[in-house]
N, C-alpha and C positions, 0 to 999 in steps of 0.2 A: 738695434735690439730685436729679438726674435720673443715676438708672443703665441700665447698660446690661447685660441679663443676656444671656448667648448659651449657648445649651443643646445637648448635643449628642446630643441624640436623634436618632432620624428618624422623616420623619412615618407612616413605612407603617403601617396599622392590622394589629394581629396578632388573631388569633381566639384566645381563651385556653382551649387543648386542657389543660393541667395542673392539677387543682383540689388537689396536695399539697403545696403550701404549707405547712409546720409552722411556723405562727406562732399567737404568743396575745394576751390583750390583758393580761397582765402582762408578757411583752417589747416591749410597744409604750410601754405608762409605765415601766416604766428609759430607754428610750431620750429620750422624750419628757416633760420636766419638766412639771408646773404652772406658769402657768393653760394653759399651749399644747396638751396634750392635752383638758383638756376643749373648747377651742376646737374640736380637732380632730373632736370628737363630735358637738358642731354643724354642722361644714363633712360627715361623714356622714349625716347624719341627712337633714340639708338637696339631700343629694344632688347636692353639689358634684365628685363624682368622677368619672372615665369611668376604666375600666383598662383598658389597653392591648396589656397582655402579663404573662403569669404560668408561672413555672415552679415546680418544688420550691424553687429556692433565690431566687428574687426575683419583684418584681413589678414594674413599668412603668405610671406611669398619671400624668395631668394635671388637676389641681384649678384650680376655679375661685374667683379671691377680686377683688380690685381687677383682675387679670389673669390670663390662663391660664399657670400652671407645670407644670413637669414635674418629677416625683416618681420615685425608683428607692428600693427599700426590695431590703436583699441581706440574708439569712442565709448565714454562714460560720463553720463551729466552733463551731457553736450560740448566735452571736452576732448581736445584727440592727443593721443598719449601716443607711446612707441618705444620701441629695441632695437639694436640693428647689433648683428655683431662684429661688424668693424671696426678696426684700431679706432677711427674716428671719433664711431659713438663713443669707443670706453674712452679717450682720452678729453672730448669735447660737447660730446651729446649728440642729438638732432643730426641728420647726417644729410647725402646727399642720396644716399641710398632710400632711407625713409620717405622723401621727397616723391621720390619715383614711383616708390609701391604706389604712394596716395594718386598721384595722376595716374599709374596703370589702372588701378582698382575704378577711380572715377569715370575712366574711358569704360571697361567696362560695365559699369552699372548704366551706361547711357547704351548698353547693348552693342558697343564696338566692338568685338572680342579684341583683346589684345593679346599676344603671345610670343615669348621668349625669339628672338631674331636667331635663326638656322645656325648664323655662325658660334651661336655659344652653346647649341643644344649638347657638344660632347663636353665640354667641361662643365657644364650642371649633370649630367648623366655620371661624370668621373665621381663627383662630388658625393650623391647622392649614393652610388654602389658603395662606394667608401665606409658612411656615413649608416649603410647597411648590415658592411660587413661589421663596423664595431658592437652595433645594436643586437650582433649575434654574438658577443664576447662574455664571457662573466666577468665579472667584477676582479678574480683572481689574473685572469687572461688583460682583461683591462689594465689592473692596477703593472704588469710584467710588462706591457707594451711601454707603458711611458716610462718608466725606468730605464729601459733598454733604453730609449728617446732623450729621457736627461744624462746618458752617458754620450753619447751622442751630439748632445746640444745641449752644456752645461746652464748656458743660460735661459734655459723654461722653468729650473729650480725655481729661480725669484718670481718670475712667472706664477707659477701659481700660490706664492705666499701674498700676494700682491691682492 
């Protein structure tokens, strides 16, 4: 089945001036079960991440797997919450992708820089022109695209009744 995820970031790139973050990697496994955290350690390691934006209480960033998602990890109340927009999240939550922001974002705040591995830099660049060009659409031009699209691909109808 073909979904449709719509995410509601934006695409401006931030320069990540905050490195206080209070996050550990024992609040990243509460949040994030097994096997998907250690998943998530691969998709770090592998340098599947670009982050996008980071303050003390969250962070912004887009992993790469079969596609580019966007990922928001928030501390509130000493508590770490998150989104991802992968089939995973909607269909199970906590992903492995969340995983990985919280260990990129952590390497960071310990002054590693971390950043997105070369070989995915053109498919987060495809992603994000994309995700530009829609951002210049109006709503009229919007709502014609996807129309065209569930002619196309009847099945995104349910999709977005879902």
């Amino acid at each position: 089945m073909f979904r449709l995820f719509i995410c509601n970031f934006r695409l401006k790139t931030f320069e990540v001036k905050n490195r206080d973050m209070r996050l550990n990697k024992e609040e990243i496994r509460k949040l994030i079960q097994e096997p998907y955290f250690s998943r998530g350690e691969k998709y770090f390691k592998g340098g599947m991440i670009k982050i996008i934006a980071m303050s003390e209480d969250s962070v912004k960033a887009r992993a790469v797997g079969s596609c580019v998602y966007n990922i928001k990890l928030t501390i509130k109340s000493s508590k770490l919450n998150g989104t991802c927009s992968c089939p995973a999240f909607y269909d199970y939550g906590p992903c492995k992708h969340m995983a990985a922001v919280g260990l990129a974002a952590i390497e960071y705040v310990r002054g590693k820089f971390y950043k997105l591995n070369e070989k995915y830099v053109d498919q987060v660049d495809e992603f994000e022109s994309f995700e530009k060009f829609l951002n210049g659409k109006t709503k009229k031009e919007l709502v014609g695209l996807i129309v065209e699209m569930s002619g196309l691909y009847p099945e995104i109808i349910a999709d977005f009744y879902e």
